[in-house]
N, CA, C and O of each residue as an XYZ file, in Angstrom:
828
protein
N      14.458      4.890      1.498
C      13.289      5.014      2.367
C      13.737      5.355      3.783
O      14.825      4.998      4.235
N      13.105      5.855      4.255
C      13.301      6.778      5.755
C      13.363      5.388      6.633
O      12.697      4.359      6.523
N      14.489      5.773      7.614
C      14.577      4.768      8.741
C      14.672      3.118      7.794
O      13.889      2.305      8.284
N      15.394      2.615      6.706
C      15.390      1.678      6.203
C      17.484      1.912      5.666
O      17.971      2.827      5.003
N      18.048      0.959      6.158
C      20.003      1.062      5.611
C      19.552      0.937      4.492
O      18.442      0.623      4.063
N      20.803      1.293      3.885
C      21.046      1.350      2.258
C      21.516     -0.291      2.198
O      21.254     -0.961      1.198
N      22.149     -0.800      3.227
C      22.358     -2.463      2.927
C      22.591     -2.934      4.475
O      23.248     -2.105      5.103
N      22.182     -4.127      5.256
C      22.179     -4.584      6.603
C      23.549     -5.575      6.377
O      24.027     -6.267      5.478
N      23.860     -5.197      7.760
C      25.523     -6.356      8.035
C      25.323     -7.739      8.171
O      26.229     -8.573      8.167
N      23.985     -7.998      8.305
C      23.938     -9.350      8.673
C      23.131    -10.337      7.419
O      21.901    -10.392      7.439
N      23.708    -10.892      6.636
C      23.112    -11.601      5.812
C      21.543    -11.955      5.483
O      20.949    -12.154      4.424
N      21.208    -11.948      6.607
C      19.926    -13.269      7.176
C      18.856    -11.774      6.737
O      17.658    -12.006      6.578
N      19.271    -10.556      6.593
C      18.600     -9.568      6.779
C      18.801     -9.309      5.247
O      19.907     -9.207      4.715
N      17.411     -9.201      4.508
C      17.315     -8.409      3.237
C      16.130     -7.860      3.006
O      15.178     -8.134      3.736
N      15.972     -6.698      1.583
C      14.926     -5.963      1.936
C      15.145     -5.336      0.056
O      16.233     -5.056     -0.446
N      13.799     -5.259     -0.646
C      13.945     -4.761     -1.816
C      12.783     -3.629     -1.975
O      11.934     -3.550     -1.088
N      12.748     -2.949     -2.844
C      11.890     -1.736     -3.033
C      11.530     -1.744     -4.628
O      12.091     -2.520     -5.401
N      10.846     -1.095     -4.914
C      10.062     -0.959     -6.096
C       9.436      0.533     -6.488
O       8.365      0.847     -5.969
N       9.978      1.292     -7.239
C       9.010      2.375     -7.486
C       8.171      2.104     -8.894
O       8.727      1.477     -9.796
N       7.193      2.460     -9.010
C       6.115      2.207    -10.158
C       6.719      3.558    -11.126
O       6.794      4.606    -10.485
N       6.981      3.608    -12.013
C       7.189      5.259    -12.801
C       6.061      5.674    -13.614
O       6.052      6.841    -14.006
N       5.063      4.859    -13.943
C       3.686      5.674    -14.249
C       2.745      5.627    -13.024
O       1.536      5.711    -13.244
N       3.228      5.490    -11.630
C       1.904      5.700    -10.400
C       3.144      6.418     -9.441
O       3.785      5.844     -8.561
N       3.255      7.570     -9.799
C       4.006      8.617     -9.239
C       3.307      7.847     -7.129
O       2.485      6.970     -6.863
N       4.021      8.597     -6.346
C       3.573      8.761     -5.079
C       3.096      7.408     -4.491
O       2.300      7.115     -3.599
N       4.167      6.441     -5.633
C       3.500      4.868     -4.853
C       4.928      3.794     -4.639
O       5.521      3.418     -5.650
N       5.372      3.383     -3.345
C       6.421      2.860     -3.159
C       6.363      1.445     -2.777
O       5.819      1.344     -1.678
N       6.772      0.140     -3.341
C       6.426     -0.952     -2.992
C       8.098     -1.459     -2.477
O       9.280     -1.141     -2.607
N       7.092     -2.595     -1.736
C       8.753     -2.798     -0.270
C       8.360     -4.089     -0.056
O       7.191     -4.456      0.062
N       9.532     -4.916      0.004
C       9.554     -6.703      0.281
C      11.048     -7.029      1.261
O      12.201     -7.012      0.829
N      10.747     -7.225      2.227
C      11.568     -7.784      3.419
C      11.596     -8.699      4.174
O      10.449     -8.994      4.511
N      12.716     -9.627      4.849
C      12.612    -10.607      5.606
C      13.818    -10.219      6.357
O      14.973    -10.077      5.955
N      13.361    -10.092      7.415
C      14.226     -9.272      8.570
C      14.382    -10.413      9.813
O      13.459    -11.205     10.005
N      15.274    -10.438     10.420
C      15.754    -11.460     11.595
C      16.628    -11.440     12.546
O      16.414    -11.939     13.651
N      17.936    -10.734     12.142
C      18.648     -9.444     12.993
C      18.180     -8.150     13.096
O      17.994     -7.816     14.266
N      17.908     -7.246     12.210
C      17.713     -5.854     12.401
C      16.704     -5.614     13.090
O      15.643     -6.236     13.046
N      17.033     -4.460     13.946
C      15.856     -3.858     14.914
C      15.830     -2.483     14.101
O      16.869     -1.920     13.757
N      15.067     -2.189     13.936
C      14.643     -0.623     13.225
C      14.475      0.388     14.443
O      13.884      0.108     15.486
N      14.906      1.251     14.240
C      15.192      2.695     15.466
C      13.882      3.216     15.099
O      13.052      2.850     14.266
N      13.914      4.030     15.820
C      12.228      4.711     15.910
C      12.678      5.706     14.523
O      13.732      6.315     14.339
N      11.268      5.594     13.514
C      11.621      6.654     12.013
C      10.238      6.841     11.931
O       9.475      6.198     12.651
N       9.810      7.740     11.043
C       8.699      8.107     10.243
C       8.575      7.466      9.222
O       9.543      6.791      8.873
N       7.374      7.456      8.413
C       7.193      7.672      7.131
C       6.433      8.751      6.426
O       5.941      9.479      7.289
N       6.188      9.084      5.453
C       5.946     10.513      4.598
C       4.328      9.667      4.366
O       3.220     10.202      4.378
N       4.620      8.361      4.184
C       3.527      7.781      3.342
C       2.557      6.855      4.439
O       2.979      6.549      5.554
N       0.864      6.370      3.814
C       0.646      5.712      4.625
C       1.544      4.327      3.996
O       2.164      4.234      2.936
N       1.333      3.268      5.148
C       2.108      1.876      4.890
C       1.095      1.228      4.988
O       0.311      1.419      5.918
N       0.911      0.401      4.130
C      -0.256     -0.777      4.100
C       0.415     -2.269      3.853
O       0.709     -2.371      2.662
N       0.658     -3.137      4.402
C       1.255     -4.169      4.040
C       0.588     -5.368      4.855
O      -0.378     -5.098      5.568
N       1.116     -6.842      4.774
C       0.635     -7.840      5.394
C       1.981     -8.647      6.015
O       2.993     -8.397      5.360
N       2.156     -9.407      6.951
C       3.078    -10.159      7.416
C       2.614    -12.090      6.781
O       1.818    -12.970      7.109
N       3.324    -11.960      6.106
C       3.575    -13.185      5.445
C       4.549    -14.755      6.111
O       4.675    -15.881      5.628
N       4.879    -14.369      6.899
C       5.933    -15.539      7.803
C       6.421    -14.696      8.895
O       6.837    -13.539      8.858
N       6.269    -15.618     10.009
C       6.927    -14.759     11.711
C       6.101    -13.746     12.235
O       4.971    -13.388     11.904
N       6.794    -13.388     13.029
C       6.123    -12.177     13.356
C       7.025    -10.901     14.018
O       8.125    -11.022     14.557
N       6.513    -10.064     13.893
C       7.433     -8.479     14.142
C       6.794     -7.830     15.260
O       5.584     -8.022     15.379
N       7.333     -7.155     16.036
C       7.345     -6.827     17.781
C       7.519     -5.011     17.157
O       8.563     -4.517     16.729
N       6.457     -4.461     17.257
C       6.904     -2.698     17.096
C       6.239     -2.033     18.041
O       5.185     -2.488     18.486
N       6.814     -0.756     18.517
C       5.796      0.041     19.489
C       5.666      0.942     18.114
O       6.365      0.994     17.102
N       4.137      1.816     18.631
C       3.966      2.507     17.898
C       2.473      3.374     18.513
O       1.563      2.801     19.111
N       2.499      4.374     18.298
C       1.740      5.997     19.095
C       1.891      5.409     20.831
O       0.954      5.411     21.630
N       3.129      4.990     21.093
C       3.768      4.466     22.294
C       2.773      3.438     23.084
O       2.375      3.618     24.235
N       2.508      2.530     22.401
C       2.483      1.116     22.990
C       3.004     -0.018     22.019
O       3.073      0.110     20.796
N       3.345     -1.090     22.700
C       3.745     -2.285     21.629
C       3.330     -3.456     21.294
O       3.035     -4.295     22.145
N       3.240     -3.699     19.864
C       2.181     -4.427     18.566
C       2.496     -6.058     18.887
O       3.259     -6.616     19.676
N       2.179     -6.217     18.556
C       2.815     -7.764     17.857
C       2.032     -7.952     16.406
O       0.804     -7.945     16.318
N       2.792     -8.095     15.459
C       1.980     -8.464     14.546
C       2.765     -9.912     13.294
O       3.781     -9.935     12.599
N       1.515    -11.032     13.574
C       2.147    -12.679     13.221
C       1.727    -12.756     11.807
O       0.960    -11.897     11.372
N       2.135    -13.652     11.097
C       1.364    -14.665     10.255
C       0.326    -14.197      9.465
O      -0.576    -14.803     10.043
N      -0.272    -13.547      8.534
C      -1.642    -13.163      8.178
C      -2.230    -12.172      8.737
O      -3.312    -11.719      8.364
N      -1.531    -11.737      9.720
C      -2.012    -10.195      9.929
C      -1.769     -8.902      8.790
O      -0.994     -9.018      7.841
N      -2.539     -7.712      9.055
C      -2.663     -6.841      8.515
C      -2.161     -5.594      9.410
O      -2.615     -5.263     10.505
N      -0.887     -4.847      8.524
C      -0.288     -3.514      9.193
C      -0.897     -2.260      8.310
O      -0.789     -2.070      7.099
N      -1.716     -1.294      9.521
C      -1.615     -0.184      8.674
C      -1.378      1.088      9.431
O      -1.952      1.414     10.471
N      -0.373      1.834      8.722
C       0.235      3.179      9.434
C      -0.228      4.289      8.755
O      -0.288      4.291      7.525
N      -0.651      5.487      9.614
C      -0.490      6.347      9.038
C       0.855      7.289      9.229
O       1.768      7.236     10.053
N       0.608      8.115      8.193
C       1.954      9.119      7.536
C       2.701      9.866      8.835
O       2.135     10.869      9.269
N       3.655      9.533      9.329
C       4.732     10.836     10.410
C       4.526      9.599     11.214
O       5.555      8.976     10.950
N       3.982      9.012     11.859
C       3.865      8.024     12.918
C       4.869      7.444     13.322
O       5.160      6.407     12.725
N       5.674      7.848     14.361
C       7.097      7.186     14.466
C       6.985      5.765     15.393
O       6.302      5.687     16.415
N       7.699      4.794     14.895
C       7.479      3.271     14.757
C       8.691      2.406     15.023
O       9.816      2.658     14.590
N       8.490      1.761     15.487
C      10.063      0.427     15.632
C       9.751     -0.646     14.919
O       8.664     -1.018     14.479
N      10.899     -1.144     14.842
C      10.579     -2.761     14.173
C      11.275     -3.904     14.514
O      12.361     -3.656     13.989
N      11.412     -5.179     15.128
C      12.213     -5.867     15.388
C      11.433     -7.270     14.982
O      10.310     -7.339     14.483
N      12.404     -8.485     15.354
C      11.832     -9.653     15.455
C      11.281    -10.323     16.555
O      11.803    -10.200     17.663
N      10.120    -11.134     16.352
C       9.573    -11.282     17.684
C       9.477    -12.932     17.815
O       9.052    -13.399     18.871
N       9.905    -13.878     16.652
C      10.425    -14.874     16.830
C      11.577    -15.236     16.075
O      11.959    -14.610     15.086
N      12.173    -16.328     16.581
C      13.707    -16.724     15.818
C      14.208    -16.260     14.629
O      15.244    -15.627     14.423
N      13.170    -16.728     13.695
C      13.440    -16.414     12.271
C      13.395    -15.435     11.817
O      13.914    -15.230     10.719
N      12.738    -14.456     12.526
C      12.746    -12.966     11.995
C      10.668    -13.191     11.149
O       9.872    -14.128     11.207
N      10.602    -11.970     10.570
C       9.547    -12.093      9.998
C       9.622    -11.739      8.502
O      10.720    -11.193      8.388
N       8.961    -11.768      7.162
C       8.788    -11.737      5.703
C       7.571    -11.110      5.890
O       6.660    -11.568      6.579
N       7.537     -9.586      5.005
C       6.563     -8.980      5.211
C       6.317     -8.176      3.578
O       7.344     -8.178      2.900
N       5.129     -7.537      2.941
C       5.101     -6.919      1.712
C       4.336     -5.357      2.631
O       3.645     -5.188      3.636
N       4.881     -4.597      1.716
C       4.088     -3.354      2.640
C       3.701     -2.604      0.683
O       4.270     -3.247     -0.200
N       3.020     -1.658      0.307
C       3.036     -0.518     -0.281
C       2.780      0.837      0.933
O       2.278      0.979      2.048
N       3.427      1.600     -0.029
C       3.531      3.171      0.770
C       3.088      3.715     -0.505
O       3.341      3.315     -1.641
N       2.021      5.206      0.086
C       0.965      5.870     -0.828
C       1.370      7.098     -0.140
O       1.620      7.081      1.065
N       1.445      8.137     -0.830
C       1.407      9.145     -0.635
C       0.171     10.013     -0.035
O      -0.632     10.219     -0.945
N      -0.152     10.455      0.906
C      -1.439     10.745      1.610
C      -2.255     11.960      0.059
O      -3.473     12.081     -0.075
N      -1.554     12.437     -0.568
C      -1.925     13.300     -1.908
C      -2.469     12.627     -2.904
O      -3.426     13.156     -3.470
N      -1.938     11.131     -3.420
C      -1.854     10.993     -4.453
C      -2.950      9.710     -4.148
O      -3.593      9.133     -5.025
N      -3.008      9.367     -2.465
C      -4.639      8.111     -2.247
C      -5.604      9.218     -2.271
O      -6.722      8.912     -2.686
N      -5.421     10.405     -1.926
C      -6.744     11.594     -2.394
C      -7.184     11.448     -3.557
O      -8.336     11.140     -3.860
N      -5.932     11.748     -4.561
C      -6.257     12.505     -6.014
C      -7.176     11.178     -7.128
O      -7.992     11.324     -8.039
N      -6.419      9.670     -6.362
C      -6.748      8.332     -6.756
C      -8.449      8.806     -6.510
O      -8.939      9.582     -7.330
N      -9.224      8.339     -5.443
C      -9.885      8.074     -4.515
C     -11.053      8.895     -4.644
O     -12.178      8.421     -4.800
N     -10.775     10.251     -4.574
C     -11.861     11.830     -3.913
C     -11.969     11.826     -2.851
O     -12.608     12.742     -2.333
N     -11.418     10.836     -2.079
C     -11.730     10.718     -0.489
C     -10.532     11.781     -0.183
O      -9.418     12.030     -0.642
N     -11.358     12.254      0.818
C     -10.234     12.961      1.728
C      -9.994     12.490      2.822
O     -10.576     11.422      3.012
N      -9.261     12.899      3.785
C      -8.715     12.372      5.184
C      -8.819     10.968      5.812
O      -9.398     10.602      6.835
N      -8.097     10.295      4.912
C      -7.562      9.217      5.461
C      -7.198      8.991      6.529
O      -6.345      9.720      7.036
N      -7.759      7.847      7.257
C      -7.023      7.828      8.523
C      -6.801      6.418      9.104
O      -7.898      5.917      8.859
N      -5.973      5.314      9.810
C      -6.238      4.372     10.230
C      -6.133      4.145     11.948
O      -5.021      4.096     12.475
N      -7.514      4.001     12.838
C      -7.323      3.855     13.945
C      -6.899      2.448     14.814
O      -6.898      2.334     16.040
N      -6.566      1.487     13.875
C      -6.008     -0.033     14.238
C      -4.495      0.118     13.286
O      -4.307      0.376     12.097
N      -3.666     -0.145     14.303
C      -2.453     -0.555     13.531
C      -2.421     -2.184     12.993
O      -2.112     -2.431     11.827
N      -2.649     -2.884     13.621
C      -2.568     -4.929     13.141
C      -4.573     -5.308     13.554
O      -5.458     -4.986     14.347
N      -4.346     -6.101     12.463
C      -5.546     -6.575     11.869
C      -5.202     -7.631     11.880
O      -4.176     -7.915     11.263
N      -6.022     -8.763     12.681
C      -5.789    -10.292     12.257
C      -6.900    -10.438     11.095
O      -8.060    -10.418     11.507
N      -6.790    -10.523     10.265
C      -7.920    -11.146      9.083
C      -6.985    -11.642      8.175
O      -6.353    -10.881      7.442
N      -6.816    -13.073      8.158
C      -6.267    -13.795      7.269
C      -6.955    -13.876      5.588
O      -6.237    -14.207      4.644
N      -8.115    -13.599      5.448
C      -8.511    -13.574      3.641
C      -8.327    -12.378      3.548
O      -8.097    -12.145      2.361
N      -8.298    -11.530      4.095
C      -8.290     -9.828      3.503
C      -6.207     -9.825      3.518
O      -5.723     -9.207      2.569
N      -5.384    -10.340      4.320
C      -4.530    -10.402      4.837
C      -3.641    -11.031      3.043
O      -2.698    -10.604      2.377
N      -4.479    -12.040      2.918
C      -3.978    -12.779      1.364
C      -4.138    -11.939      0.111
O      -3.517    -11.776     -0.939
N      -5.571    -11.340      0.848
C      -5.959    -10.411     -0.656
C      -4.986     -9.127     -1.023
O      -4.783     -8.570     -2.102
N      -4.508     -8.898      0.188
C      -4.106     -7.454      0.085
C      -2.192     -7.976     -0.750
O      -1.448     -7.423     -1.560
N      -2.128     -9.336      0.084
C      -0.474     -9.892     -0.097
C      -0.895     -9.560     -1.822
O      -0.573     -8.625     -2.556
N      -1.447    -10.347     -1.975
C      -1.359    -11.098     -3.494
C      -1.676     -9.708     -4.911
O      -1.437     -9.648     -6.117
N      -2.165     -9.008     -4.134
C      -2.060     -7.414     -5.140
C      -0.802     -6.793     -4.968
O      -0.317     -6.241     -5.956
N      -0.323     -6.781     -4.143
C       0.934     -5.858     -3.609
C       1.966     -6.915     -4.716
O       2.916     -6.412     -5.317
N       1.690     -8.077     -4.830
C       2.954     -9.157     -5.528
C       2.589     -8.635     -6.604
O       3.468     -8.209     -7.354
N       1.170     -8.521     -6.989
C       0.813     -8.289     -8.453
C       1.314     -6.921     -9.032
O       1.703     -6.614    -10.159
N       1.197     -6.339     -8.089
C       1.988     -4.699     -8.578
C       3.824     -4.853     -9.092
O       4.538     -4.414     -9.994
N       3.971     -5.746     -7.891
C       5.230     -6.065     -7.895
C       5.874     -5.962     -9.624
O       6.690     -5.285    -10.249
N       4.891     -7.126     -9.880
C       5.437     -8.271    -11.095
C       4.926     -7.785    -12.185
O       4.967     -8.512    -13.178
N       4.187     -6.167    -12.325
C       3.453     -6.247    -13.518
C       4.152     -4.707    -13.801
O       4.448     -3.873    -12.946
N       4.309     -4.614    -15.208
C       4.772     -3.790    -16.112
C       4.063     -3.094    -17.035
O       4.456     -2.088    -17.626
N       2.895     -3.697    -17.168
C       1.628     -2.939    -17.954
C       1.301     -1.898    -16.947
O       0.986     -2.019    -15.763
N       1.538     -0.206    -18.150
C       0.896      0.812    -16.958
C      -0.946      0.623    -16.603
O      -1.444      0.931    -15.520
N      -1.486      0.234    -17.419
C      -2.890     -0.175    -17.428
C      -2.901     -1.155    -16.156
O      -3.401     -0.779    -15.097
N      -2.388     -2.294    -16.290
C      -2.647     -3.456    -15.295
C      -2.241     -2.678    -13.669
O      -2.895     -2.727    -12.627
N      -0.935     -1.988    -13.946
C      -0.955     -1.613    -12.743
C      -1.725     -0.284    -12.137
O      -1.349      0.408    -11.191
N      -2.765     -0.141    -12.849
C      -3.564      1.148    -12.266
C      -4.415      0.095    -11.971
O      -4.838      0.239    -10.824
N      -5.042     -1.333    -12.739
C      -6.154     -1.915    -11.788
C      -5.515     -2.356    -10.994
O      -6.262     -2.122    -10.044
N      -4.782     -2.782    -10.618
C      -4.423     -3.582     -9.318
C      -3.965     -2.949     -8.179
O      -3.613     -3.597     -7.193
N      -3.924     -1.224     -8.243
C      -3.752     -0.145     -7.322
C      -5.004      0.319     -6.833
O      -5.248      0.885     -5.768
N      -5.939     -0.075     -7.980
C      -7.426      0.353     -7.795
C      -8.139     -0.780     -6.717
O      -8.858     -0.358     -5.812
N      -7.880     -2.277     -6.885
C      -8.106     -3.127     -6.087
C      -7.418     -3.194     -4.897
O      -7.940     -3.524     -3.832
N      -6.334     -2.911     -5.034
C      -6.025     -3.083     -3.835
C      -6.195     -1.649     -2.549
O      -6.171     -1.673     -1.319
N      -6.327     -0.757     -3.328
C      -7.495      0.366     -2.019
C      -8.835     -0.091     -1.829
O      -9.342      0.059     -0.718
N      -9.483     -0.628     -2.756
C     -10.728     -1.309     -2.667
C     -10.611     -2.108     -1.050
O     -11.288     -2.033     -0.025
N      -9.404     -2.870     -1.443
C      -9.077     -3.612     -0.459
C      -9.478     -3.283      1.233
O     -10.302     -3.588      2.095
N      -8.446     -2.568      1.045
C      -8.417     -1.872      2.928
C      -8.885     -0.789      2.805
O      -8.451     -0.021      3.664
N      -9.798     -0.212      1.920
C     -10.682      1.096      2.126
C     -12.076      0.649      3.596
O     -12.754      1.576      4.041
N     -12.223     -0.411      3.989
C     -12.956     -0.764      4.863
C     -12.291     -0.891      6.123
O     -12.926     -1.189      7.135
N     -10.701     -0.628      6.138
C     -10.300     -0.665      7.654
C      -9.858      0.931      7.652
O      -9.312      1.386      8.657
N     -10.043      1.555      6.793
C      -9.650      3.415      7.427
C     -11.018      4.242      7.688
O     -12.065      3.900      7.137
N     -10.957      5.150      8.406
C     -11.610      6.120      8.635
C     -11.475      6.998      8.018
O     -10.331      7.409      8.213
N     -12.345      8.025      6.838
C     -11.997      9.041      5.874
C     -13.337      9.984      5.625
O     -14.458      9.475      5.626
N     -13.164     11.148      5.448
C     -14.479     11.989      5.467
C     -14.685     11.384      4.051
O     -13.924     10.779      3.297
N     -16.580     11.936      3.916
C     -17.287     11.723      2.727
C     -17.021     12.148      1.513
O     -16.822     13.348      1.322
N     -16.982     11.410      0.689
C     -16.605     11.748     -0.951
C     -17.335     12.944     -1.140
O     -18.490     12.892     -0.717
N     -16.882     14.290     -1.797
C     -17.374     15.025     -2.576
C     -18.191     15.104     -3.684
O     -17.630     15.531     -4.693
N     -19.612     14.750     -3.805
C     -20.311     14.914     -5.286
C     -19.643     13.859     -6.180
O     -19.160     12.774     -5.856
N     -19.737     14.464     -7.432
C     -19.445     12.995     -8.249
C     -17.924     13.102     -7.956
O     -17.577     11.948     -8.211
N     -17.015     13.633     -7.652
C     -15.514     13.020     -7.292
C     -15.146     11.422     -6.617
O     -14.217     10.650     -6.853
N     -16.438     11.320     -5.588
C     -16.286     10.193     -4.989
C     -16.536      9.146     -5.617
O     -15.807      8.202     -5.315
N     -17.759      8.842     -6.845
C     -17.718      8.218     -7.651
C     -16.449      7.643     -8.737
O     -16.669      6.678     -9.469
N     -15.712      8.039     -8.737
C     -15.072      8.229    -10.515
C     -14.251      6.897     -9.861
O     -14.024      5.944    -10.606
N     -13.834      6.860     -8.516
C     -12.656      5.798     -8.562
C     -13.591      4.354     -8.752
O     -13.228      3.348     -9.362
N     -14.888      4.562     -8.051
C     -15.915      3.071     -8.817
C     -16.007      2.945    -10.003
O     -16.021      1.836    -10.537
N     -16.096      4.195    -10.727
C     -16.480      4.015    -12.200
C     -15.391      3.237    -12.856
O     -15.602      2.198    -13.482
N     -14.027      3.867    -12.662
C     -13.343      3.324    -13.116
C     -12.616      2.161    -12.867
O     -11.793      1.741    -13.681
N     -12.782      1.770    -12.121
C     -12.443      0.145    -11.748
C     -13.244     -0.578    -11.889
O     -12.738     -1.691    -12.029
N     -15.009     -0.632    -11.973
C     -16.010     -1.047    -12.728
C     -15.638     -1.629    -14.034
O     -15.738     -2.731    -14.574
N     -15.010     -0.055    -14.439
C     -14.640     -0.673    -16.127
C     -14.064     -1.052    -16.487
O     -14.356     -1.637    -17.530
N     -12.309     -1.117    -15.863
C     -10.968     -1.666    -16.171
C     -11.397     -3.063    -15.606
O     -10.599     -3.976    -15.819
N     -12.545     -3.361    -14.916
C     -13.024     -5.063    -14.795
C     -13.829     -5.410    -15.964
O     -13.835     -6.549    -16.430
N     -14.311     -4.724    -16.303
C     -15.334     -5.198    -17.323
C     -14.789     -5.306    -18.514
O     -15.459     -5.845    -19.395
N     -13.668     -4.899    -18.765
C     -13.001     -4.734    -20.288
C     -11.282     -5.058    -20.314
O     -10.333     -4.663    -20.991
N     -11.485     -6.041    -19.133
C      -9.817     -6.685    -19.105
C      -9.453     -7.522    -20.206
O      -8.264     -7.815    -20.331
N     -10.222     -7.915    -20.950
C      -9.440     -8.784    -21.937
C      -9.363     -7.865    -23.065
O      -9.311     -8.494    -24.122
N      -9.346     -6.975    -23.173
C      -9.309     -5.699    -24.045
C      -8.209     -5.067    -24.105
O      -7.745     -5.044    -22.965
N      -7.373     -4.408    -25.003
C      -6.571     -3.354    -24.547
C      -7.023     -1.914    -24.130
O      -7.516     -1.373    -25.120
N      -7.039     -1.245    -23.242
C      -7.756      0.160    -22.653
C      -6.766      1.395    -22.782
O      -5.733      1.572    -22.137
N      -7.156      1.969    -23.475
C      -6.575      3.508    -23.849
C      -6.897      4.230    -22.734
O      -7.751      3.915    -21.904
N      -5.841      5.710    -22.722
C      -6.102      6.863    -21.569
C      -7.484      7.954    -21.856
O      -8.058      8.616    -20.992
N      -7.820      7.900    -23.424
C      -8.357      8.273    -23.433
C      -9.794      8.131    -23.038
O     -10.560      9.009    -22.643
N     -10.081      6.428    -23.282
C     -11.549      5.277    -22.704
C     -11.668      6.129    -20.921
O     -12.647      6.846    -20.714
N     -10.908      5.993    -20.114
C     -10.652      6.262    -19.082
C     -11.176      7.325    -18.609
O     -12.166      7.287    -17.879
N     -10.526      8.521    -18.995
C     -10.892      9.627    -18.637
C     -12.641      9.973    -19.257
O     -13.539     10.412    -18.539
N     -12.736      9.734    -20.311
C     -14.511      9.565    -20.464
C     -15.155      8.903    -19.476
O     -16.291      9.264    -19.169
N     -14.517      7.798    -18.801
C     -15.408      7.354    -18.141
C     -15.655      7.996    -16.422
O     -16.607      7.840    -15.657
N     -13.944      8.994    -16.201
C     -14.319      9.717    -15.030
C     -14.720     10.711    -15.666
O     -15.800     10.833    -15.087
N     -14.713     11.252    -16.155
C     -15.373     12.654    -16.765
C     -13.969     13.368    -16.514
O     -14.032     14.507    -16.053
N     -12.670     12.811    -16.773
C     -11.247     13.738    -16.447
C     -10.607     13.766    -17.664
O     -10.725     12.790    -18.406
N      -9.612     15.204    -18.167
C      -8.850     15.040    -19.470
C      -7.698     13.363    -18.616
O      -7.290     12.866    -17.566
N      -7.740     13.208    -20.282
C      -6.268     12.289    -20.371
C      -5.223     12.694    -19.710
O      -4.342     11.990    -19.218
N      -5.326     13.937    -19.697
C      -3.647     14.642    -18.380
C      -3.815     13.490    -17.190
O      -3.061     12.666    -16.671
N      -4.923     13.798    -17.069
C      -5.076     13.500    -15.450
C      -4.520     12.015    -15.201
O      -3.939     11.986    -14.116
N      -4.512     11.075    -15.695
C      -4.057      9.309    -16.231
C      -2.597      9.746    -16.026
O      -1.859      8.945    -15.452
N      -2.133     10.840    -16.402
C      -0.798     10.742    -16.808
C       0.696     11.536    -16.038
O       1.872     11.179    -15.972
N      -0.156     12.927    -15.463
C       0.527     13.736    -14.361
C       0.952     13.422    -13.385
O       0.585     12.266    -13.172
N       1.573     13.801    -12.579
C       1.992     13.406    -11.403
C       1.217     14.106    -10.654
O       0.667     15.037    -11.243
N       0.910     13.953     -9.242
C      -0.186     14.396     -8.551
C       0.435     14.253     -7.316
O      -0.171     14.541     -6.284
């Protein structure tokens, strides 16, 4: 990952990653940082994550954040960013990174955008933690398309994004409607795509 070492010198500093291999364009990231200061980097992707313990000190579109405890981080894509610690212990944070293509192709929304970088909202702050763990920990390609689906549900109320297109904008309700309604079920690619009106490719391509 851009602007992230391949391994930090200082113990106290660790950091793990996750790629999903059936949710192409989706990168999950778990860190507890306490020495490292991060140099100013980009990302390709937006970053959506929550701060779980401490808090982290970043400038970013050149002013600087603080973000503690139950707050909510969200970046958009190229945005060059710092990162350090802003108390003793350093801070423990979960982020996912989305590909600005592939929260379209999810979604129908187009132009994503977020005009707040830190969000204090501690229940949205838990909700968002506790999907990002759930992605983490889950291996069902099914489970992890609902819990990618919930968790944009999630912070689709803190971005700014033009209007869904016709029924495109629909399909991502439809289908998370139904992967709720029929969780104790096993759900085929094919159930799916009937229910967006998309071939089975589409469940399965990279985008």
């Amino acid at each position: 990952m851009q602007g992230v070492p391949l391994q930090f010198s200082d113990e106290k500093d660790r950091a793990r990653f996750r790629h999903l291999e059936q949710l192409p364009g989706v990168e999950l990231y778990h860190a507890h940082i306490s020495r490292y200061a991060f140099e100013p980097h980009t990302h390709e992707a937006f970053g959506i994550g929550v701060i779980e313990q401490g808090a982290e000190r970043f400038r970013y579109r050149g002013s600087q954040h603080i973000a503690a405890a139950n707050s909510i981080v969200t970046m958009n894509p190229d945005e060059l960013h710092t990162g350090e610690a802003e108390t003793a212990d350093g801070w423990r944070y979960r982020m996912i990174y989305l590909e600005p293509d592939r929260l379209e192709a999810i979604t129908g929304v187009r132009d994503w955008w977020f005009s707040e970088v830190v969000r204090e909202d501690p229940l949205r702050s838990r909700q968002i933690g506790q999907l990002i763990y759930g992605l983490w920990h889950s291996d069902d390609p099914l489970a992890q398309q609902g819990l990618l689906l919930d968790l944009i549900d999630a912070f689709r109320p803190l971005a700014h994004h033009a209007s869904a297109q016709g029924e495109a904008g629909h399909r991502f309700d439809r289908v998370r409607d139904y992967l709720h309604d029929n969780y104790m079920r096993p759900i085929t690619l094919d159930e799916l795509a009937q229910v967006a009106a998309l071939s089975p490719y589409h469940f399965q391509r990279p985008v």
